[in-house]
N, C-alpha and C positions, 0 to 999 in steps of 0.2 A: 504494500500500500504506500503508494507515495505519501500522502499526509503524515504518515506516521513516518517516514524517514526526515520530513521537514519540520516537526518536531525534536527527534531526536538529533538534530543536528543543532536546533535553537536551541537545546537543551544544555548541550556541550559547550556551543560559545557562551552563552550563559554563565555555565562555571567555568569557562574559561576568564570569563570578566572580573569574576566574581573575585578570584584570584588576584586576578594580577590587581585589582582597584577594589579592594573590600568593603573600603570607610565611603566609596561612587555607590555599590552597587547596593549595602546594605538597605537604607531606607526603603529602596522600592520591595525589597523584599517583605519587608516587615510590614 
């Protein structure tokens, strides 16, 4: 299923971000 590889790839750069810019990405998580 496409959809679900174009999640699973938002998913990754995602915590790809999340990483590299924790104190960026925290807020929207929470």
């Amino acid at each position: 299923l496409v959809e679900g590889g174009v999640v699973q790839g938002w998913k990754q750069a995602l915590g790809a971000l999340a990483l590299a810019y924790p104190d960026r990405i925290d807020p929207y998580l929470n």
